[in-house]
C-alpha positions in Angstrom: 0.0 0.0 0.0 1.6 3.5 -1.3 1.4 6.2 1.3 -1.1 7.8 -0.4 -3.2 4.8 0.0 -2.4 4.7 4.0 -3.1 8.5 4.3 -6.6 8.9 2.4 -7.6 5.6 4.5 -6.5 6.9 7.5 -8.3 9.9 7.2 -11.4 8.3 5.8 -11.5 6.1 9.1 -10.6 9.5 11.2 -13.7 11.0 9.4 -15.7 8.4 10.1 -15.3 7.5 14.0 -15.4 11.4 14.4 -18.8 12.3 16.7 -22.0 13.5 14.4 -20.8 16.6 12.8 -16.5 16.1 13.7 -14.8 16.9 16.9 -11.5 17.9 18.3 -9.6 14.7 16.8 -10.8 15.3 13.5 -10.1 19.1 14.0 -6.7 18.4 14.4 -6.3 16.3 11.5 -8.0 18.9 9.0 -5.4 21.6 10.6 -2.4 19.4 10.4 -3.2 19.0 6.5 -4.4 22.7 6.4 -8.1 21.8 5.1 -10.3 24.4 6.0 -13.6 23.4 8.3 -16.5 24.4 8.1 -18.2 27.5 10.2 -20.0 26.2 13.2 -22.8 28.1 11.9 -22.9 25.9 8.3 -22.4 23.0 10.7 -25.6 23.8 12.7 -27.5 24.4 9.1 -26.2 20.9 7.3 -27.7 18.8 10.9 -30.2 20.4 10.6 -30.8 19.7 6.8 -32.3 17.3 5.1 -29.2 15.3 4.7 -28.5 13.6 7.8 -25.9 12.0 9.3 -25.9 9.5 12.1 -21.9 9.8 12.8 -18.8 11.3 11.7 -17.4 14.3 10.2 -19.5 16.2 7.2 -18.2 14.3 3.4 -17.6 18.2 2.3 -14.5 17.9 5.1 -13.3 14.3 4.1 -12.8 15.5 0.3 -11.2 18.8 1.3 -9.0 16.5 3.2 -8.8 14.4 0.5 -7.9 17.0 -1.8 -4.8 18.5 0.5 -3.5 14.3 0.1 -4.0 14.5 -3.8 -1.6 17.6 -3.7 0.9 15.8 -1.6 1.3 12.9 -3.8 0.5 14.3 -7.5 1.7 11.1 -9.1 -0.3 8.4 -7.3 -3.4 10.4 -7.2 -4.0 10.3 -10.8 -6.7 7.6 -10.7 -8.4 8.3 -7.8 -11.8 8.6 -7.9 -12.8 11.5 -5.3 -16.6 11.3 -5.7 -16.9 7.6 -5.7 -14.3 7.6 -2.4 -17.0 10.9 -0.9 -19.9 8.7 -1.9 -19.0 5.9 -0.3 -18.3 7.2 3.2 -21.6 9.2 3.3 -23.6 6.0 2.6 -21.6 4.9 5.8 -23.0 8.0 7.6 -26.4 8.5 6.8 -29.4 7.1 8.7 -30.8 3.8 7.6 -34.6 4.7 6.7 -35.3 1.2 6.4 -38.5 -0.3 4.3 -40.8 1.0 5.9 -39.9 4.4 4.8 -39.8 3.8 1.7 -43.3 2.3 0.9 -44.3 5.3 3.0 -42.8 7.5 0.5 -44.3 5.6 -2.2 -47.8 5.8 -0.9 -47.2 9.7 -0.3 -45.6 10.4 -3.7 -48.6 8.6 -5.4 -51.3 10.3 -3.8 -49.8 13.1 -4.7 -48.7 13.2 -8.5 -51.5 10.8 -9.6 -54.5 13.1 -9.0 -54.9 14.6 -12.6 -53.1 17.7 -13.2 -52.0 19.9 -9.9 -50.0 23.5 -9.0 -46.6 23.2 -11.4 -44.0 21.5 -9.4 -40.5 23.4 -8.6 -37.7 21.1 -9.7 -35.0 21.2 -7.1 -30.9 21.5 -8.1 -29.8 18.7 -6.5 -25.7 17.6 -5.9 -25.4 14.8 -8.7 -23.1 13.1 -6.5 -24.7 12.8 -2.6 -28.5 13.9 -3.5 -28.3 17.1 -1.1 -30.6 19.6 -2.2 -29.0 23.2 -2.2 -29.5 25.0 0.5 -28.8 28.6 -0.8 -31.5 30.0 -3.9 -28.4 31.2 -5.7 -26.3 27.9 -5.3 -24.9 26.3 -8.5 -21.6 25.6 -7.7 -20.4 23.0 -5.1 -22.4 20.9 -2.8 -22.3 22.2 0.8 -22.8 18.9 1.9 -20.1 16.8 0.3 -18.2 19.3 -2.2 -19.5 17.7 -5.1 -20.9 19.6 -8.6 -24.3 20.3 -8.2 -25.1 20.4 -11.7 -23.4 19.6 -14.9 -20.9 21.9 -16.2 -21.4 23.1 -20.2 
């Protein structure tokens, strides 16, 4: 295993056994690679989002992480695959909803959009990598929940 190997897994685990949100460990490790955290304030907005988390740091801090490793070893980050490594740890994170919530959505959705025509629907921007909606009216740039591109570039 190449050291960039040991050091994105390392902090990958340290992301992950980090308490809802981060904490003081994982704070030390985003300042020893001089990744930038986010505000408490953001923090407070992304819990209480609709994304949740059960545990760990926020994905938007792994890949910053991430990306401060990719700089340090140029050569053996060339095939690395950022969002696939981003979406796997939040699927590690989130909440399990379970079956149950999920024929519950299925009832809800078809009561809704099967009655004939109804008010236009909004279509929301969502991240194309974690599903997070954007939280900001005027957001069309990166995901504040995992970094990601929110919508295709042209």
């Amino acid at each position: 295993m190449t050291e960039f190997n040991k050091e994105i897994d390392a902090a990958f685990q340290s992301a992950w056994h980090a308490d809802k949100g981060g904490d003081a460990k994982w704070g030390a490790i985003m300042q020893q690679y001089g990744a930038e955290p986010l505000s408490d304030g953001l923090k407070k907005e992304l819990l209480n989002s609709e994304m949740k988390i059960t545990r760990g740091a926020f994905p938007i801090e792994l890949r910053r992480v991430m990306e401060k490793i990719m700089a340090k070893y140029p050569n053996d980050a060339q095939g690395f695959r950022m969002d696939e490594k981003v979406l796997e740890y939040y699927q590690k994170i989130k909440p399990f909803s379970g079956l149950g919530d999920i024929f519950a959505n299925a009832v809800t959705g078809t009561q809704k959009y099967s009655e004939g025509l109804q008010k236009e629907k909004t279509k929301t921007i969502k991240c194309k990598n974690c599903g997070a909606p954007r939280l900001e009216e005027m957001q069309y740039d990166k995901c504040m929940f995992c970094g990601g591109e929110l919508a295709e570039s042209f």
